[in-house]
C-alpha positions as CSV (number, residue, x, y, z in Angstrom):
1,X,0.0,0.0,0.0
2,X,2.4,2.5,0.9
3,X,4.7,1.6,-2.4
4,X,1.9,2.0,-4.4
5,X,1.0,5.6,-2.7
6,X,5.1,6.6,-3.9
7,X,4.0,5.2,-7.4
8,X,0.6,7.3,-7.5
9,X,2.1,10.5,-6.2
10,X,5.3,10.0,-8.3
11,X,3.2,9.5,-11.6
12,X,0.1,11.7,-10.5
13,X,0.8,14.6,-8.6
14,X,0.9,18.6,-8.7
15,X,3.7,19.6,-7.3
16,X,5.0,22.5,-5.2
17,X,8.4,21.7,-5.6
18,X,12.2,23.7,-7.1
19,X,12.7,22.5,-10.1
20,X,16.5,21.8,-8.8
21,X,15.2,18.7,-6.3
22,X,12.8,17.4,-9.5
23,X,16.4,17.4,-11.6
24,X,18.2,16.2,-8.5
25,X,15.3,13.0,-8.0
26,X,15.1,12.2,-11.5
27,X,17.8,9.2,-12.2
28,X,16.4,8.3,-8.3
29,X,12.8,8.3,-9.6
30,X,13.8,6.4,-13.3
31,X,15.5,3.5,-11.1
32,X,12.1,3.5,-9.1
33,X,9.6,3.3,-12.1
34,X,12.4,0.6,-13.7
35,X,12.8,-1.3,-11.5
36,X,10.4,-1.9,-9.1
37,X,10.5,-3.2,-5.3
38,X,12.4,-6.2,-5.0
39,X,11.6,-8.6,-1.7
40,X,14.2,-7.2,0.2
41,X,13.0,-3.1,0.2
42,X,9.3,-4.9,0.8
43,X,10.7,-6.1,4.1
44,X,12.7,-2.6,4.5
45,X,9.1,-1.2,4.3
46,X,7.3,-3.4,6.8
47,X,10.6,-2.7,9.2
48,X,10.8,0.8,9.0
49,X,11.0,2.4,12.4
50,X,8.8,5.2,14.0
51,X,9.9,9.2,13.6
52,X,12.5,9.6,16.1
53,X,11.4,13.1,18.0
54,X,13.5,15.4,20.6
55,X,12.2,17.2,23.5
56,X,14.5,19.7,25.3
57,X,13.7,21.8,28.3
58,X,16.2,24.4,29.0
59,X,18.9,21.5,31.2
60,X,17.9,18.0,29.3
61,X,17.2,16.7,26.4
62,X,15.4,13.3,26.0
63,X,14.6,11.6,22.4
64,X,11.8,8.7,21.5
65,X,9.3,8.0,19.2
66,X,6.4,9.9,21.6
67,X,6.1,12.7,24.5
68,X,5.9,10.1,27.0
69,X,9.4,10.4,28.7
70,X,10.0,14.6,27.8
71,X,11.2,16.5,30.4
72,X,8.5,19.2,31.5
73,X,8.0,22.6,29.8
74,X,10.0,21.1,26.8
75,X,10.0,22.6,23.4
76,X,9.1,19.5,21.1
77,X,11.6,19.0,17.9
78,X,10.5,17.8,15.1
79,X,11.8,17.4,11.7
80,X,10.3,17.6,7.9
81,X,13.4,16.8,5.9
82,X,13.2,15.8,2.3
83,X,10.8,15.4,-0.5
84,X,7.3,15.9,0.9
85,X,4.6,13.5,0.2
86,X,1.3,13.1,1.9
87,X,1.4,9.2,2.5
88,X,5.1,7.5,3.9
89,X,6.8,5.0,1.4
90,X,9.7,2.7,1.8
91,X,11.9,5.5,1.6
92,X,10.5,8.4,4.0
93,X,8.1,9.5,5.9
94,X,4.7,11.0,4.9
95,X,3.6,14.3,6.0
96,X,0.4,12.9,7.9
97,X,3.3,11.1,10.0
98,X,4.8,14.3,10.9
99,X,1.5,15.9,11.2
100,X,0.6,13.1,13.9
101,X,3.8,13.7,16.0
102,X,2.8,17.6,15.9
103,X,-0.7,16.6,17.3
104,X,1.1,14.9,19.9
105,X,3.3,17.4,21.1
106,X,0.2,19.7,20.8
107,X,-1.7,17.3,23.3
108,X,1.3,16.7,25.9
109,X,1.1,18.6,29.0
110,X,4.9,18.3,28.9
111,X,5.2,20.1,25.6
112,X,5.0,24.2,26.1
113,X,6.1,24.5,22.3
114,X,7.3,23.3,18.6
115,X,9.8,23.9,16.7
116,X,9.7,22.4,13.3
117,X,13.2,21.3,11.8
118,X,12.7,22.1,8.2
119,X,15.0,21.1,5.3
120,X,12.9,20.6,1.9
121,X,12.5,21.6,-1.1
122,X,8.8,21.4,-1.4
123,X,6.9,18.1,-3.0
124,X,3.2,17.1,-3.7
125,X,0.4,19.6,-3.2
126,X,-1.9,17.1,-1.2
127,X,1.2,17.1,1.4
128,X,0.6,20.4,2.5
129,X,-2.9,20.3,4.4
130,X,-1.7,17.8,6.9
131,X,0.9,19.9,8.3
132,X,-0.8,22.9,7.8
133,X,-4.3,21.5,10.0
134,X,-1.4,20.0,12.9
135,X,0.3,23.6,13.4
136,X,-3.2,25.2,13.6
137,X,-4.5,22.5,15.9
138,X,-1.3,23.5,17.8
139,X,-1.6,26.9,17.7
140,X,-5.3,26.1,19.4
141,X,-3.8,24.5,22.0
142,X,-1.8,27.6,22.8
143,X,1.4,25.8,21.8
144,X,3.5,28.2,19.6
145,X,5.3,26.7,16.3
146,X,8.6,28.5,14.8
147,X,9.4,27.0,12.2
148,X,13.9,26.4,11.9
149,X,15.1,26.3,7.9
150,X,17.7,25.6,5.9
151,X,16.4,24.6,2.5
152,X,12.6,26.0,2.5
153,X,11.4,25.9,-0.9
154,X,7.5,25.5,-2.5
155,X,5.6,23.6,-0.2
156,X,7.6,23.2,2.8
157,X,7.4,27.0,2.7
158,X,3.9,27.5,2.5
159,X,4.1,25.0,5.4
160,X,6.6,27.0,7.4
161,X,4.6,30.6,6.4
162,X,2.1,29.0,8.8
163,X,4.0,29.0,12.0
164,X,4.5,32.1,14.5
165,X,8.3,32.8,13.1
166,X,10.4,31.3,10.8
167,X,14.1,31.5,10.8
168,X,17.2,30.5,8.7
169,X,19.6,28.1,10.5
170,X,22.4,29.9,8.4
171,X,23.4,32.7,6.3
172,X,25.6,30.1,3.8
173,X,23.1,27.4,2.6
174,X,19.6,28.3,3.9
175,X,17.2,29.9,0.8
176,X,13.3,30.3,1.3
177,X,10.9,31.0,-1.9
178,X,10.1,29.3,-4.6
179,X,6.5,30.0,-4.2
180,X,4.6,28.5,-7.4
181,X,3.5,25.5,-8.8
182,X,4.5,22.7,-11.5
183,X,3.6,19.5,-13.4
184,X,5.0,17.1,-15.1
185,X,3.7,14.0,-16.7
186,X,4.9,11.8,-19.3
187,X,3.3,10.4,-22.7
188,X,3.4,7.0,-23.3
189,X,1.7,6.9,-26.5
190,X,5.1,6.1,-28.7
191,X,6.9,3.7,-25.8
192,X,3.3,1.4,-26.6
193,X,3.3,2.0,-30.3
194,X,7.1,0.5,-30.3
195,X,5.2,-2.5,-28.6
196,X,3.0,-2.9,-31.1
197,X,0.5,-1.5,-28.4
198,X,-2.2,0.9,-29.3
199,X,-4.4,2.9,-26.5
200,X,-7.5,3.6,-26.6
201,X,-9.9,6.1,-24.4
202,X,-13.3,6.4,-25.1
203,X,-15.3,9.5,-23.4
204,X,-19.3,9.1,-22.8
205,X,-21.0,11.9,-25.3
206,X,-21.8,13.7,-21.9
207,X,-18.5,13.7,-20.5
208,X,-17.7,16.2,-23.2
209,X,-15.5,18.1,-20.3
210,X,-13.6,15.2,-18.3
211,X,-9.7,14.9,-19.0
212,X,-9.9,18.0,-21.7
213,X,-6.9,20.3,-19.9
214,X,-4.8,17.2,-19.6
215,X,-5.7,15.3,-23.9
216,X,-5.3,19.2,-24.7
217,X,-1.3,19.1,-23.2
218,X,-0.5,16.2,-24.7
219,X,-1.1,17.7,-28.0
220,X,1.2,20.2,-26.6
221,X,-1.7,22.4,-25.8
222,X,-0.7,23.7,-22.0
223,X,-3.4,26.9,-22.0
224,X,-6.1,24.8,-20.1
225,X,-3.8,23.0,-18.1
226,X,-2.7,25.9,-16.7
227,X,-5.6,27.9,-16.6
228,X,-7.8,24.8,-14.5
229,X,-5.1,23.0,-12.7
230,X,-2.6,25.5,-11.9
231,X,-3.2,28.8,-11.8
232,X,-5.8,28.2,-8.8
233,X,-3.2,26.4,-7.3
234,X,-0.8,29.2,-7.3
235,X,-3.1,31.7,-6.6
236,X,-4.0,29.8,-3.6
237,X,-0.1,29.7,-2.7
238,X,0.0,33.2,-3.2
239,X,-2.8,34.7,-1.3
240,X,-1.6,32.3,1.8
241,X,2.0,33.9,1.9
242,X,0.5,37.6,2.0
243,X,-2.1,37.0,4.8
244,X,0.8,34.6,6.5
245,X,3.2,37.2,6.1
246,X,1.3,40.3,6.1
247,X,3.3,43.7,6.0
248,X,6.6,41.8,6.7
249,X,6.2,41.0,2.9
250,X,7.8,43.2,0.4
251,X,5.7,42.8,-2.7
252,X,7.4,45.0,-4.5
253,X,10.5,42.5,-5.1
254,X,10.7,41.2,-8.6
255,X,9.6,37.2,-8.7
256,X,8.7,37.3,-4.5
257,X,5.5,35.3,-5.0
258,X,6.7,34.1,-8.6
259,X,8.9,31.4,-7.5
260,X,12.1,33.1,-7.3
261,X,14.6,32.1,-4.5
262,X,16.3,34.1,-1.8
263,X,19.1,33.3,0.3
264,X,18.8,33.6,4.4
265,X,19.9,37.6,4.0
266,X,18.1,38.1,1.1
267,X,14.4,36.7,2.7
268,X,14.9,38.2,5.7
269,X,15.2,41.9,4.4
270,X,12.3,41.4,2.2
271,X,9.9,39.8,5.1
272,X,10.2,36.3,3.9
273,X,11.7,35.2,6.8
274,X,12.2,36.5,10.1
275,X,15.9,36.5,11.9
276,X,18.7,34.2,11.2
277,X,20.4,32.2,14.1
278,X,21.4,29.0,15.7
279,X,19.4,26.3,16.6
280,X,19.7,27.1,20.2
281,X,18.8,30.9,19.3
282,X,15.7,28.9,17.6
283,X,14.7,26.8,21.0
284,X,14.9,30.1,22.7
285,X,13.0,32.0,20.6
286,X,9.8,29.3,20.9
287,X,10.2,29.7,24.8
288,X,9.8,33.6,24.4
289,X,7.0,33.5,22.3
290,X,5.5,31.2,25.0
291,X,6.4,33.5,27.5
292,X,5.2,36.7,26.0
293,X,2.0,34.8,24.9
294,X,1.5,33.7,29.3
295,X,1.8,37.4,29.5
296,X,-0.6,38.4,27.1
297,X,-3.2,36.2,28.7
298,X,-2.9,37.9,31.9
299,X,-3.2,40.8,30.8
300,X,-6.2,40.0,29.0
301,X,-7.8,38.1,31.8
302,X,-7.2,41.7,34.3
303,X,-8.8,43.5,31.2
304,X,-12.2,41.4,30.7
């Protein structure tokens, strides 16, 4: 089941993803659609241990697949490395994993905050909304989420846009951007003629509308495509990055919200991101937002 879900997503999806980790995947993904699963990744599968998880207080740091054994008033680390895909394969894990362990840190008494360990450079579109429903559900629970970068590209941007800060682990590597959306998929038609293999597909005279975008781009005909599948899709991206982001965001850089990258530096000054600093600078930064969030209740609860 879970190979399968790699195959579908692989061979399906929309992607928000850098072109650079499609180029980068590309022999890996040929080998995969080659070759197959042989016996011994099926048992690789079937083994494949739980997300390991960190909790750290401000003296100890304990580590585990759960909350159970954190220390208390622990900021919960957890990390979203990789290509992202909704469902976990043989190969990683899936984003509703990682949304699962978020819910949990969200739920443990022992958890006063998150801090998301990102390194990605995007992946499918149906990854996103499992991440994106855990932080809220965290936020809910008064459990503040910064999310810590060094590659943040496409879609594990517009996840990270979701949490209370983001920052860049580094001003050497890090980049952030990329906001837009591709597709890919690939034409059989002559790889079955050279088998002597003709396909056929027949439409019902009043399913006049059903798979016209995608027969129209294999003619080479890409105006639909975009128009229906992907222009909503990165209009959607879009419009979540400015109300994320809100005034931080300089609009008025060239290719911001276009899919043009930006170096730590570069995303900070135009309200992409917001500091740079060490992971400790990171931990520290989730326990003062807690802090000045206790504060704010107080106030408010005086107030009412």
């Amino acid at each position: 089941m879970a190979f399968s879900s790699l195959y579908s997503a692989v061979l399906r999806g929309k992607w928000f993803i850098s072109l650079r980790d499609v180029e980068a995947n590309q022999i890996l993904i040929n080998l995969l659609l080659e070759r197959g699963v042989e016996s011994e990744d099926i048992t690789k599968l079937s083994d494949k241990s739980p997300i390991v998880v960190c909790a750290m207080s401000e003296t100890e740091m304990k580590s585990g697949h759960d909350f159970s054994d954190a220390p208390q008033d622990s900021v919960a680390v957890i990390g979203l490395q990789g290509s992202m895909l909704k469902y976990g394969s043989y190969c990683s894990y899936g984003t509703t994993e990682v949304a699962e362990m978020v819910n949990q840190a969200a739920d443990s008494p022992k958890i006063s905050g998150i801090l998301l360990d990102i390194d990605s450079g995007g992946g499918s579109v149906d990854a996103i909304a499992p991440l994106i429903d855990a932080i809220q559900y965290a936020q809910k629970k008064k459990k503040c989420v910064v999310a810590y970068c060094d590659l943040c590209a496409s879609a594990a941007y517009y996840v990270a846009c979701y949490c209370d800060e983001i920052i860049a682990s580094n001003t050497i590597s890090s980049e952030f951007g990329s906001i837009g959306v591709m597709m890919s998929f690939p034409d059989y038609a002559k790889y079955y003629e050279k088998d002597g293999i003709k396909v056929h597909t027949i439409y019902s005279n009043l399913s006049s509308y059903k798979n016209a975008p995608f027969e129209a781009a294999k003619e080479g005909k890409y105006d639909a495509i975009k128009t229906e599948e992907l222009d909503p899709l990165a209009r959607g991206f879009q419009e979540a990055v400015k109300s994320r982001r809100g005034s931080k965001l300089n609009l008025e850089t060239e290719g911001i919200i276009a899919g043009r990258m930006f170096y730590a530096n570069d995303a900070q000054k135009n309200g992409l991101i917001d500091s740079v600093g060490t992971r400790a600078f990171a931990l520290e930064r989730v326990r003062e937002l807690r802090r000045d969030a206790y504060v704010n209740e107080y106030i408010n609860s005086k107030s009412a």
